[in-house]
C-alpha positions in Angstrom: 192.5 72.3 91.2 194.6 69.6 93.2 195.5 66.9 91.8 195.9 63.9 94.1 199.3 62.5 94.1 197.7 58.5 93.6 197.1 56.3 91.2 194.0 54.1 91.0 193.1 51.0 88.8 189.6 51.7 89.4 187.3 54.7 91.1 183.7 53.9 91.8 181.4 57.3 91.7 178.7 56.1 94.3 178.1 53.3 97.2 174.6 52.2 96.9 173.2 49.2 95.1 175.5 49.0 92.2 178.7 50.8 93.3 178.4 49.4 96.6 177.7 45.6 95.4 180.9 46.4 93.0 183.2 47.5 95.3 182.9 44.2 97.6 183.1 42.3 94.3 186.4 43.9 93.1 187.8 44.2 96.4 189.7 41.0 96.9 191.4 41.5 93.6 194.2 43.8 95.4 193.7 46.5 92.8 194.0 49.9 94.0 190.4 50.8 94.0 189.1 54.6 95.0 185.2 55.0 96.0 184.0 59.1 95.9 181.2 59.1 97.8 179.3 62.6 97.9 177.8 61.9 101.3 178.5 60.6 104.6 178.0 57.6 106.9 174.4 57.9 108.0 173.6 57.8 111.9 171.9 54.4 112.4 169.2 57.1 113.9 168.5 58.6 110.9 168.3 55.3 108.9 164.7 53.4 107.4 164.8 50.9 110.0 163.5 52.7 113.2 160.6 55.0 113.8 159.8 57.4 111.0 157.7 60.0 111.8 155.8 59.6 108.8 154.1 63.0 108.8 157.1 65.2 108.7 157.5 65.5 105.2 161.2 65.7 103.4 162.7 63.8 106.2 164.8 62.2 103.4 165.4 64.4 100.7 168.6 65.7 99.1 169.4 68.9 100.2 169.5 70.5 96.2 166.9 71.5 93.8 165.4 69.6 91.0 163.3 71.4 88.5 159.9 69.7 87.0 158.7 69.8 83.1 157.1 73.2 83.9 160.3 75.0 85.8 159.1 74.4 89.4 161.6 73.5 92.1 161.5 70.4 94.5 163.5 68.2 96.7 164.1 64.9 95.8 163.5 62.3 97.7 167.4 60.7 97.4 169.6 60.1 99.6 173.1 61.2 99.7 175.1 58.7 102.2 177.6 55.7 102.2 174.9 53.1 101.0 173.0 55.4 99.2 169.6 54.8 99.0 169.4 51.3 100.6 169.9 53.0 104.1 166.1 54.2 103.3 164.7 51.4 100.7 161.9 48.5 102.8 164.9 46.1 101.8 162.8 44.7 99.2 165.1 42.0 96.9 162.8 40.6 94.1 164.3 39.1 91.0 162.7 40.5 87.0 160.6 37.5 86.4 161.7 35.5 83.1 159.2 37.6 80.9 160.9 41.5 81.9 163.5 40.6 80.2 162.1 39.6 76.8 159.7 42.1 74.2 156.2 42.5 76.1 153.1 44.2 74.9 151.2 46.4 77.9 148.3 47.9 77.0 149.7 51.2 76.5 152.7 50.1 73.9 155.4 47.9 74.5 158.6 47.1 76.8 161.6 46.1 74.7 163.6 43.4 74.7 167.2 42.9 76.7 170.7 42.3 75.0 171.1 40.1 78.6 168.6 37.4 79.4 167.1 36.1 82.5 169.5 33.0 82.4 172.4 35.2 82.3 171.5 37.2 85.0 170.2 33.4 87.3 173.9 32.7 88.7 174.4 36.2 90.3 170.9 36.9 91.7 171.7 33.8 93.7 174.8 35.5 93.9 173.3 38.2 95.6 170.7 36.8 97.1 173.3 35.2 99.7 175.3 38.5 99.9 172.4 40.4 100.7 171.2 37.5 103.0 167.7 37.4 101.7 164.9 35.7 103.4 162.2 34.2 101.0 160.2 31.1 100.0 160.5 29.7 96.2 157.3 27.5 94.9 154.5 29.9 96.7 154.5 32.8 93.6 153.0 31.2 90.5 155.3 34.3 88.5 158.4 33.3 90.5 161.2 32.6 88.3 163.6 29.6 87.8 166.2 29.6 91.2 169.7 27.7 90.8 169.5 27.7 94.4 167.2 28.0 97.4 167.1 31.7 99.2 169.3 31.4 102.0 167.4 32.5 104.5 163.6 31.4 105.6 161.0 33.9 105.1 160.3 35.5 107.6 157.1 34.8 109.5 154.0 36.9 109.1 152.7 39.3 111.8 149.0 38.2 113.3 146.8 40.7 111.4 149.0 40.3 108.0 149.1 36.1 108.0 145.1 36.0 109.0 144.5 38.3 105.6 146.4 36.4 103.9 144.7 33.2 104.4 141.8 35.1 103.4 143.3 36.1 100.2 144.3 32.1 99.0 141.0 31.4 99.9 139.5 33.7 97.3 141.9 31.9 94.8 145.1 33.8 94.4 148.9 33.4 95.8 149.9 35.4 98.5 153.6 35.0 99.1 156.4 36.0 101.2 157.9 39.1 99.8 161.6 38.5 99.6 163.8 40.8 102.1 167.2 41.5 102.6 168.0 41.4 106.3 171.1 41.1 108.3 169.4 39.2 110.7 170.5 41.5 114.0 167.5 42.6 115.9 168.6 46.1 116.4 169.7 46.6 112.6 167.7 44.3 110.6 167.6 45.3 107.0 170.4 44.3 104.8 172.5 47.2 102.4 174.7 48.4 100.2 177.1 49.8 103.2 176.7 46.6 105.1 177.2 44.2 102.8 179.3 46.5 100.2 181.6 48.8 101.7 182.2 47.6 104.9 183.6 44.4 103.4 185.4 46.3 101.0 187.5 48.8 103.1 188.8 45.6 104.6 191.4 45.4 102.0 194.0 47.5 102.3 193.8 48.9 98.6 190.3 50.2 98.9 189.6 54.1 99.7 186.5 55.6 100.3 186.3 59.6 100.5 182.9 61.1 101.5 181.6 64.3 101.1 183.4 63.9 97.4 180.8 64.8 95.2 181.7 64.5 91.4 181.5 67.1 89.1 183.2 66.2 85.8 184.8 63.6 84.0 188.1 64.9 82.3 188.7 62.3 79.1 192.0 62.2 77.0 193.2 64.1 73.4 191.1 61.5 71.4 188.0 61.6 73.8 187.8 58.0 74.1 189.2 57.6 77.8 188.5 59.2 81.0 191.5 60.4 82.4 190.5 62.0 85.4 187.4 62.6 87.7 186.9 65.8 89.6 185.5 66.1 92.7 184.6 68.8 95.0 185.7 68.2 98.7 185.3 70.8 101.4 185.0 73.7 99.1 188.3 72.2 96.9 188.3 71.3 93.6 190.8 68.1 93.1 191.4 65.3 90.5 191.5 61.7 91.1 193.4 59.6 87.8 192.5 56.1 87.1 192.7 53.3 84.4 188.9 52.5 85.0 186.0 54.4 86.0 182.9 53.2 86.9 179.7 55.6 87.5 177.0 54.1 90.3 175.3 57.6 91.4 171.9 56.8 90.2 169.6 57.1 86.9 169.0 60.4 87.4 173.0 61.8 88.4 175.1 59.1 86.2 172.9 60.8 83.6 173.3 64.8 84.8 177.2 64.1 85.1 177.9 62.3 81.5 175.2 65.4 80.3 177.9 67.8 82.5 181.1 66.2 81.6 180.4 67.9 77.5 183.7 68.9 75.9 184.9 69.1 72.6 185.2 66.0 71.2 182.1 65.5 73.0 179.7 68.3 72.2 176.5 66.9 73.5 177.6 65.1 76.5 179.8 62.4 77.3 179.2 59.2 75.7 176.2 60.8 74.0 176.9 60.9 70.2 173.2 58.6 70.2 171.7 61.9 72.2 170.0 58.7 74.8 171.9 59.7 77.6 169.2 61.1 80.1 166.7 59.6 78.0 163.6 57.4 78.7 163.1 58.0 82.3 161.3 55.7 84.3 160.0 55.3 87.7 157.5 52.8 88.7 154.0 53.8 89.4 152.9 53.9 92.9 149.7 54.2 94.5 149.1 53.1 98.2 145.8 52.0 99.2 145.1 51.7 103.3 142.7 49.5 104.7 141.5 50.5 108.4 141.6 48.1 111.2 139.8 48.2 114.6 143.1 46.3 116.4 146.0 48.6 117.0 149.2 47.7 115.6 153.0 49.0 116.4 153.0 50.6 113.0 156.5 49.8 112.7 156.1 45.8 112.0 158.3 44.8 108.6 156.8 44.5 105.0 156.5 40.6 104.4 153.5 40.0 101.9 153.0 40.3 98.1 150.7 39.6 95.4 151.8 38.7 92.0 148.5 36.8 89.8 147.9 40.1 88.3 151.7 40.5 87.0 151.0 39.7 83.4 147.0 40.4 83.8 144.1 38.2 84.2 141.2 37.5 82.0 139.3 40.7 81.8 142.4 42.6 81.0 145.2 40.7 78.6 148.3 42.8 79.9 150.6 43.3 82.5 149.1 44.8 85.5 152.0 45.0 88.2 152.9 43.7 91.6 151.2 43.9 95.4 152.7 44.5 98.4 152.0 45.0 102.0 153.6 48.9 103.4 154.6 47.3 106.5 153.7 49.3 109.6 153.2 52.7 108.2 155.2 55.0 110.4 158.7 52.7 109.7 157.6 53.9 105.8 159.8 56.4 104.1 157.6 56.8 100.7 154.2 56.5 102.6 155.5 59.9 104.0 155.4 61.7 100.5 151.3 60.2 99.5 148.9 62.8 99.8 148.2 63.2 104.0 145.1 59.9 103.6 144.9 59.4 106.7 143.0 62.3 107.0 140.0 61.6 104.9 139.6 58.2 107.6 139.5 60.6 110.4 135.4 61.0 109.9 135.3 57.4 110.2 137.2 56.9 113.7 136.9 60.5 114.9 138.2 59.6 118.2 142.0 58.9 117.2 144.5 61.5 116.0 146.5 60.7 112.3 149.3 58.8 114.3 147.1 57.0 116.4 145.6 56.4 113.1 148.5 55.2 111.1 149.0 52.4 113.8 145.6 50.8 113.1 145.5 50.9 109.3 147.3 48.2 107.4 148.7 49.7 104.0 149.3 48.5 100.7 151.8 49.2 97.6 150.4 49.2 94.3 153.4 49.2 91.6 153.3 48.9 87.7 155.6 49.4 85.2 156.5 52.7 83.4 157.2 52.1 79.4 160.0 53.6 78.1 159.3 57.0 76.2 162.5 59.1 75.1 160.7 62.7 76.3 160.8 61.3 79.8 164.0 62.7 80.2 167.3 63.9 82.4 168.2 67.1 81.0 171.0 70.3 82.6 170.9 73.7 82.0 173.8 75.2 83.2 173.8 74.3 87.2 169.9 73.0 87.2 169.3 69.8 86.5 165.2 69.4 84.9 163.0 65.9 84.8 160.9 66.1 82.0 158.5 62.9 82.8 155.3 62.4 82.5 153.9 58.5 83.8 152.3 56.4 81.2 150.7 52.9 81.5 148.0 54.4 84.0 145.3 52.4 82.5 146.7 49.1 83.8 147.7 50.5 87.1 144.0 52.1 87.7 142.7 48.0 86.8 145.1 46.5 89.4 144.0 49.5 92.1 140.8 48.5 91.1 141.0 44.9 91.1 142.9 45.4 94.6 140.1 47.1 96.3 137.3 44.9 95.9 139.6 42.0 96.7 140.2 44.2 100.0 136.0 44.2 100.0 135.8 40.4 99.3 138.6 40.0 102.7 137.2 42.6 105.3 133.6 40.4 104.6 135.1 37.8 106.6 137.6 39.3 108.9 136.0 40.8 112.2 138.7 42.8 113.3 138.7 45.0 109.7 136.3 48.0 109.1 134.2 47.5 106.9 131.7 49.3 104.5 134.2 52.1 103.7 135.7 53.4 101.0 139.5 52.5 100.5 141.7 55.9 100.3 144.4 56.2 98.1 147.4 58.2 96.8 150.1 58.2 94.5 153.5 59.5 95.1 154.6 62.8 93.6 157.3 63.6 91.7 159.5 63.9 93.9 159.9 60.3 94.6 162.5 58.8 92.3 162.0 55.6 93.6 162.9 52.8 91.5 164.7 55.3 88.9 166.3 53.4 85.4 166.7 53.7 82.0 168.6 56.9 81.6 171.7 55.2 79.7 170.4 51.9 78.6 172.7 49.7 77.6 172.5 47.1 73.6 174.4 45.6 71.1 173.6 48.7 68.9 175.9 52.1 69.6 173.0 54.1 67.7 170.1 52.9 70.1 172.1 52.7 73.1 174.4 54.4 75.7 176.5 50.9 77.3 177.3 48.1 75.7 176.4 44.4 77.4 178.8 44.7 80.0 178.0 48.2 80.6 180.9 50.1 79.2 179.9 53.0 76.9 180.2 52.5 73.5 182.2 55.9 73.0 184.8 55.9 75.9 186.7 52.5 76.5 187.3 52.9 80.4 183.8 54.1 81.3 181.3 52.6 83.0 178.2 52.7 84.7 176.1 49.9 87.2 173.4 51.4 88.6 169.8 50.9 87.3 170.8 53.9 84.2 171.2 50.4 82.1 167.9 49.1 82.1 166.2 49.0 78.4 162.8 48.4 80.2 161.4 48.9 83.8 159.4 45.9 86.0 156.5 45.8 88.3 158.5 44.8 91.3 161.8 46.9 93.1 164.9 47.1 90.8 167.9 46.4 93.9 168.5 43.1 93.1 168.3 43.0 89.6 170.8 46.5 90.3 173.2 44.5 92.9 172.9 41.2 90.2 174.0 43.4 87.5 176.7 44.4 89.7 178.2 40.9 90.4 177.8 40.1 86.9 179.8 43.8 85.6 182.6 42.8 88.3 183.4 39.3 87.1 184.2 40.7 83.3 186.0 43.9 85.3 188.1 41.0 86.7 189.1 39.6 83.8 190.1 42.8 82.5 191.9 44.7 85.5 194.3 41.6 85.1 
């Protein structure tokens, strides 16, 4: 093994959401700041903001092997680059309404309560929200929480077909409102991320070092086991060691889990920071279903996601629980995760028999059903030797079946009065498969209480004193809508006490 000849007050292990938010947060401190990135920089070719050809499948998936609950092998869908998966996320930057953060009952059991509250997260989703240069609207969204501040940025403004449904939608009663995006407002490369905003800023500083292709294998702690000392890496076929005061783990639920689970030694038999045996533990992942509707009047099929839904977030009164959070695809070939539903544009092909899937795809206007996962402990991160297993199985489906249901004949109420929709047809559907670890969390969730959690408030483990981890591995409890910002919020609000501390 080499060991590097440098020093570091602080290495970040990833460079999307969390460790890519942190690193432009710590930068400006002067600290000597390492960031091990197992990836590259992504060509701008290869990124979620031009034409996806949605029907070749795996375009974005990891090149390793995950195994399911039953032993089979499959490809995630992550993404291993400098920004990590916000090169190929819709840009999607919602805040946890008020209520995801307190004890709510859901139909099937319960979410739990947070150690950290909505008002002490307020200051740095605005925070973020102007980082991330969101575009949004505040007063529209009857579930929109409490904003300090205004977003910073106007919404954007709806396409054609997606504004004239959505007048069609208030009409029946509800709230359509513009779903807040991240964007960097340059036409040619227009959603906002985690390299953009994050590490660019941060190499700026002359203290800051980012490695790529670095992918971390081990965390080597001291004699007493309660400080990492060292963080190994593998780099073009070497093995080296990188030393620091502080580390800080942003690699996603799923691998800050695998490598705590990896990082096992003596003093700490079952995994790193693990004496509560919840690291890798209560696994979530949003439910998705899409559900297309078909339109006579072509469209680009690329146009940006800019609508959602949210009356049915805490239920309505034929169903007295959460339900989830509606959004419009965007155009479905620019649609990473459309790629990975079952092939649906086939079963409309009967129906127009005339156009070909892609030809297809450009006149059907799709839409994202998401509800929450609850927290069970046998959904679960676990390693055997080199594999790495999810054990999950998705719970809650009751309430997302209502809202797909309540969905569709809301779609049926709209295409009634909208000439240019088909109507009379059934509305196909599809969830995602497993291999879709979007919105990933829980895996080391972090409480006041060592014995029912992995990190404390600020998200240092309870066992080791200079570890660390800001990705969405924290959260107690999922939400219906995306988890970046809350990720990127949590960030901002790790870095300020990281400040305090490096000095």
């Amino acid at each position: 093994m080499i060991i590097d000849d440098q020093y570091y007050d602080l290495i970040i292990v990833g460079t999307g959401a969390g460790g890519g938010t942190l690193a432009q947060k710590l930068a400006p401190t002067g600290k000597k700041i390492l960031i091990l990135e197992r990836g590259d920089f992504m060509p701008l070719e290869e990124q979620n903001r031009t034409n996806v050809d949605i029907f070749k499948r795996e375009r974005y998936h990891a090149p390793e092997q995950w195994y399911d609950s039953a032993g089979e092998p499959f490809s995630p869908q992550m993404n291993y680059a400098v920004g990590g998966n916000t090169k190929i996320y819709g840009a999607a930057l919602l805040r946890f309404r008020e209520r995801d953060f307190e004890t709510v009952k859901h139909q099937a059991g319960v979410s739990p309560e947070w150690c950290v509250k909505y008002s002490d997260f307020e200051p740095y989703y605005t925070e973020a929200e102007m980082l991330y240069k969101v575009h949004g609207q505040i007063a529209i969204d009857p579930t929109e929480p409490p904003h300090s501040a205004d977003y910073p940025f106007p919404a954007l403004v709806q396409t054609p077909e997606i504004a004239e449904i959505s007048e069609a939608i208030a009409k029946l009663g509800l709230h359509p409102s513009p779903l807040p995006l991240g964007l960097t407002r340059e036409d040619d490369d227009p959603t906002n991320d985690a390299e953009v905003s994050g590490i660019i800023p941060a190499l700026k500083h002359p203290h800051v070092t980012l490695k790529t292709g670095a992918k971390v294998v081990y965390l080597h702690t001291n004699p007493s086991g309660r400080g990492v000392k060292g963080v190994e890496a593998e780099i073009g076929g070497q093995s080296y060691l990188f030393l620091a005061d502080i580390v800080v783990l942003a690699c996603g639920a799923v691998n800050s889990a695998a490598l705590l689970l990896r990082s096992a030694s003596d003093r700490h038999p079952q995994g790193l920071a693990n004496s509560s045996q919840l690291v890798g533990r209560n696994l979530m992942k949003s439910l998705m279903t899409v559900v297309v509707q078909l339109s006579r009047k072509a469209n680009s099929g690329v146009f940006q996601k800019t609508l959602c839904v949210n009356d049915f977030y805490g239920g309505d009164a034929n169903f007295p629980y959460p339900m989830g959070h509606i959004y419009n695809s965007g155009g479905l070939l620019a649609d990473p995760i459309f790629a990975e539903a079952p092939p649906l544009l086939s079963s409309l092909a009967k129906f127009m028999p005339e156009f070909g899937l892609k030809q297809l795809a450009t006149r059907s206007i799709g839409w994202w059903i998401q509800t929450e996962d609850l927290p069970d402990s046998h959904n679960r991160v676990r390693v055997e030797g080199k594999k790495l297993l999810i054990e999950y199985t998705s719970n809650n489906s009751e309430a997302h079946d209502r809202l797909i249901y309540r969905w569709t004949d809301l779609l049926k109420s709209v295409e009634k009065n909208l000439k240019g929709l088909q109507q009379g047809m059934v509305h196909p559907r599809g969830e995602v498969p497993i291999q879709v670890v979007a919105n990933q969390c829980g895996t080391c969730r972090f409480g006041n209480d060592p014995t029912t959690s992995v990190l404390d408030p600020n998200c240092r483990t309870h066992e080791v004193d200079n570890l660390y981890v800001v990705d969405s591995s924290f959260f107690p409890s999922n939400a219906s809508v995306s988890p970046a910002l809350t990720i990127m919020a949590n960030a901002l609000r790790v870095g300020e006490h990281l400040i305090e501390r490096l000095r």
